[in-house]
N, C-alpha and C positions, 0 to 999 in steps of 0.2 A: 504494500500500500504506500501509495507516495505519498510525504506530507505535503500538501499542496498550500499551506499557508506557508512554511519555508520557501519553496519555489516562486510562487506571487513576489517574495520579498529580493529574492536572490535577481530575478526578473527585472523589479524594479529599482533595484541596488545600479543594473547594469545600464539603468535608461531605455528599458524596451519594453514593447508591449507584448503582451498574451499573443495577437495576431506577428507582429514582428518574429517571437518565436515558433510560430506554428508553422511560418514559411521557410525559416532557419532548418526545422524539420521534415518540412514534405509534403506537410498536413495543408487544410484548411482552419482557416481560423475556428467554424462553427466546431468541427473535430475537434480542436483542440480542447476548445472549452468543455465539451464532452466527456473527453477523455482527466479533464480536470476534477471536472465536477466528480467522477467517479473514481479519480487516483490512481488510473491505470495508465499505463503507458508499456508499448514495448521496448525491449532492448536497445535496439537499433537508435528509438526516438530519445531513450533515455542516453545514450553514448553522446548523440549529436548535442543534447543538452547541455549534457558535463562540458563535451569542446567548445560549444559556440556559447554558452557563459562563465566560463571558463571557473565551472565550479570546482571548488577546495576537497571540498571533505562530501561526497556525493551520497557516503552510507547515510548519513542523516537525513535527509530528503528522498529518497528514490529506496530505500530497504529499510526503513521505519519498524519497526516492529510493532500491532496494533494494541493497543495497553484491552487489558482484559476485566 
């Protein structure tokens, strides 16, 4: 499960928007937000993430662990 309020943050840390990173990735913007909204993302999408914002520390964001 992604944390997806870290990534909104990390996002706009970097001066981009939600649609700016959906085209970074592949996606559409609507997709992306989709794919927010639900914390999923694949592999691939979550790689081009980590490179094109050039995230630090990615376990935190992208492999969360969901508190129980």
């Amino acid at each position: 499960m992604v944390r997806t309020d870290k990534l909104r943050g990390i996002i706009a840390e970097r001066g981009k928007s939600q649609a700016d990173v959906a085209l970074m990735i592949g996606i559409t913007p609507k997709t992306f937000y989709e794919k927010m909204k639900n914390g999923v993302f694949g592999s691939d999408e979550i790689q081009k993430m980590i490179d094109g914002l050039d995230i630090e520390n990615p376990l935190d964001i992208f492999f969360a662990q969901e508190v129980t």
